[in-house]
C-alpha positions as CSV (number, residue, x, y, z in Angstrom):
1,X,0.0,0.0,0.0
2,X,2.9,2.4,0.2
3,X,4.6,1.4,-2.6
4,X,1.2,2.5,-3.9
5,X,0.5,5.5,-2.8
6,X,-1.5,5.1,0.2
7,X,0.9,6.6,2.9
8,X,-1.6,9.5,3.6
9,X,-4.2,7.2,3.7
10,X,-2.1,4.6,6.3
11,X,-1.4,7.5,8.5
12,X,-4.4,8.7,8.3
13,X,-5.5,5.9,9.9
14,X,-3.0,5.2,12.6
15,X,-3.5,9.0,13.6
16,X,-6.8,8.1,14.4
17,X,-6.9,5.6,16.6
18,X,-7.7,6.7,19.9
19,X,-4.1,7.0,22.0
20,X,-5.8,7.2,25.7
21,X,-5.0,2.8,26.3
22,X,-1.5,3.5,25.6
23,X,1.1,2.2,27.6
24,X,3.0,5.2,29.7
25,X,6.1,5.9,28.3
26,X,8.1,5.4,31.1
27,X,8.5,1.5,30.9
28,X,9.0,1.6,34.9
29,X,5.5,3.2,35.7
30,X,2.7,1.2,37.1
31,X,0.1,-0.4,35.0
32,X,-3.5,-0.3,35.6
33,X,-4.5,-3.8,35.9
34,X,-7.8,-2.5,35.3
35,X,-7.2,-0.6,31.1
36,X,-6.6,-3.2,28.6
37,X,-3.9,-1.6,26.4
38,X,-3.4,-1.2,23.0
39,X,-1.1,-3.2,21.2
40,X,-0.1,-2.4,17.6
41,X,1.4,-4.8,15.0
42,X,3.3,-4.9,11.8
43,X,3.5,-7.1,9.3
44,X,5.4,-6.4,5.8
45,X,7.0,-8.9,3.5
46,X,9.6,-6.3,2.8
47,X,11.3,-3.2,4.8
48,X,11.8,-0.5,2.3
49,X,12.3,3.0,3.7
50,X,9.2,4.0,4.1
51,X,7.8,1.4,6.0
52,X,10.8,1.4,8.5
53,X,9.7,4.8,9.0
54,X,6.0,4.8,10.1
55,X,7.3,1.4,12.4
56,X,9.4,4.3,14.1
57,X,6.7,6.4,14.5
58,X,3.9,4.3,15.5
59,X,5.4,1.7,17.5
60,X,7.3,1.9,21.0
61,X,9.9,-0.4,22.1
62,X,9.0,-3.1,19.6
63,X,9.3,-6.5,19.9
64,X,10.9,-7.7,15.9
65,X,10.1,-11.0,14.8
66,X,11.2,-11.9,11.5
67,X,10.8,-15.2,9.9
68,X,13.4,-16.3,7.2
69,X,15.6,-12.6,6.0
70,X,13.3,-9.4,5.7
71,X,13.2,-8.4,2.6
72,X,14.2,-11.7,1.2
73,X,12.6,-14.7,-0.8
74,X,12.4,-17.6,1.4
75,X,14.2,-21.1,1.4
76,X,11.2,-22.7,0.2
77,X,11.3,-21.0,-2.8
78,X,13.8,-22.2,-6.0
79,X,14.5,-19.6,-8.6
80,X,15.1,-19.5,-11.9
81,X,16.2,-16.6,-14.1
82,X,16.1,-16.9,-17.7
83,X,17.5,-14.4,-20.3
84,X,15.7,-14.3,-23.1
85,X,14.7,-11.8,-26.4
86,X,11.2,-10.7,-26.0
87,X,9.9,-12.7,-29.2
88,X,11.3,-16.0,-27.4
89,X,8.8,-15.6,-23.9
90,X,5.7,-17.1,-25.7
91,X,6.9,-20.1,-26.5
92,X,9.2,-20.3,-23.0
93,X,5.9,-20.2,-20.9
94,X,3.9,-22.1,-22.9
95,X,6.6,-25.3,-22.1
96,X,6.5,-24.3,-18.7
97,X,2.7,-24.4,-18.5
98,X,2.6,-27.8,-19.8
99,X,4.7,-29.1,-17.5
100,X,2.2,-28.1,-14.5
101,X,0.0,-30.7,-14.9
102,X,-2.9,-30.3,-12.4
103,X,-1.1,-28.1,-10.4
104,X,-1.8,-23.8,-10.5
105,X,0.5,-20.7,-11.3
106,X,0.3,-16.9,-11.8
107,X,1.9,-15.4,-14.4
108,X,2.9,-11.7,-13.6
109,X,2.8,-9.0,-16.3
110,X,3.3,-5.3,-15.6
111,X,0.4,-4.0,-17.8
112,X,-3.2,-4.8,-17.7
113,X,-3.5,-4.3,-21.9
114,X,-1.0,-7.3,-21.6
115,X,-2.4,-9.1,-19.0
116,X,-6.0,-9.3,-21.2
117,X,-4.0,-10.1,-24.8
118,X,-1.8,-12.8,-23.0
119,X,-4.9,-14.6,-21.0
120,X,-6.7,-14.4,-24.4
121,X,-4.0,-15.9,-26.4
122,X,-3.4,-18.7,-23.5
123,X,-7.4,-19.3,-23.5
124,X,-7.6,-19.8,-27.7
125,X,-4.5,-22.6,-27.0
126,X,-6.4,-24.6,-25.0
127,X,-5.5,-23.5,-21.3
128,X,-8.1,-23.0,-18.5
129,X,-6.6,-19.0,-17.6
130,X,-8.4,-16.5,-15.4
131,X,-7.1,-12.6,-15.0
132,X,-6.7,-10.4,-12.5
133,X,-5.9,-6.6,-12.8
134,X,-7.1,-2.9,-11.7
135,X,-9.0,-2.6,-14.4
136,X,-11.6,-5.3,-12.9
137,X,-14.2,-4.4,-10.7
138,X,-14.4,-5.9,-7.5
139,X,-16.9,-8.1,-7.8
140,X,-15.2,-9.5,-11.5
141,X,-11.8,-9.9,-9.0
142,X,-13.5,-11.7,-6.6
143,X,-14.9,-14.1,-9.3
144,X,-11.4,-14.7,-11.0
145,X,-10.2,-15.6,-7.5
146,X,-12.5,-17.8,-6.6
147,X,-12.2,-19.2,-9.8
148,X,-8.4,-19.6,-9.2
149,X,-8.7,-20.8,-6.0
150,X,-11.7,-23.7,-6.4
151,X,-9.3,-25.1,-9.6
152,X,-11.7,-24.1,-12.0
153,X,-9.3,-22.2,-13.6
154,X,-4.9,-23.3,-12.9
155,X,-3.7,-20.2,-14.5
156,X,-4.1,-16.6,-13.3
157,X,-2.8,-14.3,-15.4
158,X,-2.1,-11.2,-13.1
159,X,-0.6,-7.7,-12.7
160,X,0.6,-6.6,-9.4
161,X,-2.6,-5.9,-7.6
162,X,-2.2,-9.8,-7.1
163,X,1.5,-9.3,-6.0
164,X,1.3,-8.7,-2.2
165,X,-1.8,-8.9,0.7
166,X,-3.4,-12.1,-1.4
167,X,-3.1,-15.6,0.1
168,X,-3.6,-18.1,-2.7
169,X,-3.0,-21.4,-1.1
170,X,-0.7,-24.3,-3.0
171,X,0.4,-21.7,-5.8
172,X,2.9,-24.6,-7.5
173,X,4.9,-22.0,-9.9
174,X,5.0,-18.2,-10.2
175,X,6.2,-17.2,-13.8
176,X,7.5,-13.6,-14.0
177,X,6.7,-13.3,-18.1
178,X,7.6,-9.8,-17.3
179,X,10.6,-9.0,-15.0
180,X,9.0,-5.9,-12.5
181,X,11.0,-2.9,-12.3
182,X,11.9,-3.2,-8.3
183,X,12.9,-5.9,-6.6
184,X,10.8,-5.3,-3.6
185,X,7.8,-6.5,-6.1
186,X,10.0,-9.3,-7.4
187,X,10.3,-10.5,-3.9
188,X,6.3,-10.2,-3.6
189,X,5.4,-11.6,-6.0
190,X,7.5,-14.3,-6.2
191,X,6.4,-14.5,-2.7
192,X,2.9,-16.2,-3.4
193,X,4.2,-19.9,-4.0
194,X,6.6,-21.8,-1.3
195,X,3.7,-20.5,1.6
196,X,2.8,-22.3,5.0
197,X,6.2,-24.5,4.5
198,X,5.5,-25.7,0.9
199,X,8.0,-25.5,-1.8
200,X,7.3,-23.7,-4.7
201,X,9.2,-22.4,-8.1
202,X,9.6,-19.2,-9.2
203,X,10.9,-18.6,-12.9
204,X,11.3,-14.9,-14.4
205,X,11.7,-14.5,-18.2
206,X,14.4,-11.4,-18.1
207,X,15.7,-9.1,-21.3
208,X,18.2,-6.4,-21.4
209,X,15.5,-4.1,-21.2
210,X,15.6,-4.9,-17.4
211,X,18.8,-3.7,-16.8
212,X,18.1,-1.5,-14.2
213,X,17.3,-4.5,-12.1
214,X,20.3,-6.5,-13.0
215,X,22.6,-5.7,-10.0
216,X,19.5,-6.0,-7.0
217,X,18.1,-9.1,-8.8
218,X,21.9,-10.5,-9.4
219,X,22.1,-10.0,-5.2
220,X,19.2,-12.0,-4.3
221,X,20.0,-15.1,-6.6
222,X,23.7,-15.2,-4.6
223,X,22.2,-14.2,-1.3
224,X,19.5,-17.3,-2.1
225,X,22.2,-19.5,-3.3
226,X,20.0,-19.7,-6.7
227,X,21.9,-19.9,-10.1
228,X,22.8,-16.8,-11.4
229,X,22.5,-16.9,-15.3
230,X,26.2,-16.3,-17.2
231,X,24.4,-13.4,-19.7
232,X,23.2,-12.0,-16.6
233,X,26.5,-12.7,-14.1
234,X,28.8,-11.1,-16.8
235,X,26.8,-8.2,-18.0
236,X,27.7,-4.3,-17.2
237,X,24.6,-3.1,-15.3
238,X,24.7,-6.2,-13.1
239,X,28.1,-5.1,-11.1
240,X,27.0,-1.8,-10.0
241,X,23.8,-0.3,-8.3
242,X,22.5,2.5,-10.7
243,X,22.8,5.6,-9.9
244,X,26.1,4.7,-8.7
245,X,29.6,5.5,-10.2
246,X,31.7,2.1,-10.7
247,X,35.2,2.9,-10.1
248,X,37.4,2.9,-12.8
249,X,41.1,4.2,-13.5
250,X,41.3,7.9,-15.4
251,X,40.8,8.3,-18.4
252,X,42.7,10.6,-21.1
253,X,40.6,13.2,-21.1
254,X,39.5,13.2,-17.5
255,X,40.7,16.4,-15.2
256,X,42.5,15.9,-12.4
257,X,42.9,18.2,-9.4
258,X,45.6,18.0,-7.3
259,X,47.1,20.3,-4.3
């Protein structure tokens, strides 16, 4: 929801919550047996910035539990990454979806124009597909997720309204067709298979017009001790954050100043 937008909103919220059960400040004060006191809790897949900063704000003397690495894809989880041209990922997922047998996956796309034309082409092939987007109404989400859910349908084709705060139980394979453009919604996403200690597969179809994710996503394939592809290993953009300045020696042309 912050990654969306919705800060205001969130502490909108928090600010109004009454603050008269609060626990005194002063940890050696005297409760009140009598005032039941209010007890806040956080949960976030991932601790970007801004999430660290309301927890600052709204919570007092904390008590962190953190299951597996914040921030990071879980054990349970095996990824792939595939580098691929852009006229190859049709065929790619289609091999992948027949290999899932009875079992279900959601195949993430960053547009909801996409999402529509890919879930159509899947549908004329033969596949039982659903889609989910922000261009649905509610009540047409609710339907394509019960339809995922009761089996009726083993594909959901999805944008990344579907990427955090839905529970989809025994998700088998998430399929990244398109690579996102964080990796906090990589990790999301990839997020809804390997849930209440299953395994699951994640695979992302990735093209060097991701670059800008290279050197994040290169990170959390050593730091998960998942294959790193060679194209992606070797290439520029994947040994330095961008933004950043890679060291390099002088160059001909370059001034020097020196005292």
């Amino acid at each position: 929801m912050i990654d969306m937008g919705f800060e205001p909103q969130v502490v909108g919220v928090l600010d109004a919550m009454p603050s008269s059960n609060l626990k005194p400040e002063n940890e050696d004060e005297e409760l009140d047996e009598k005032t039941i006191y209010r007890t806040t809790y956080m949960f976030s897949a991932t601790m970007p910035p801004a999430v660290e900063r309301l927890a600052r704000k709204y919570l007092r003397n904390p008590v962190v539990v953190t299951i597996g690495t914040a921030g990071k894809a879980t054990e349970l989880i095996t990824q792939h990454v595939m580098m691929l041209k852009d006229g190859e990922k049709m065929s790619r997922l289609e091999r992948l979806l027949n290999d899932l047998g009875d079992k279900t996956a959601i195949v993430f796309i960053n547009t909801k124009k996409t999402a529509d034309s890919l879930a159509r082409h899947l549908d004329k092939v033969g596949y039982r597909v659903t889609t989910l987007h922000g261009g649905k109404t509610q009540e047409q989400r609710e339907i394509s997720l019960e339809g995922f859910r009761n089996k009726r349908y083993n594909i959901l084709v999805a944008t990344d309204v579907a990427g955090r705060g839905i529970d989809i139980p025994d998700v088998a394979h998430v399929i990244n067709f398109d690579m996102p453009s964080n990796i906090e919604m990589y990790t999301h996403r990839i997020g809804r298979t390997g849930r209440a200690g299953k395994t699951g597969v994640a695979t992302t179809f990735l093209t060097h017009h991701d670059s800008d994710v290279f050197y994040d996503l290169k990170q959390m394939l050593i730091q998960s001790n998942s294959p790193v592809p060679p194209e992606l290993a070797r290439h520029e953009a994947s040994k330095f954050k961008p933004g950043t300045i890679p060291d390099r020696p002088p160059r001909r042309n370059d001034t020097v100043f020196a005292h």
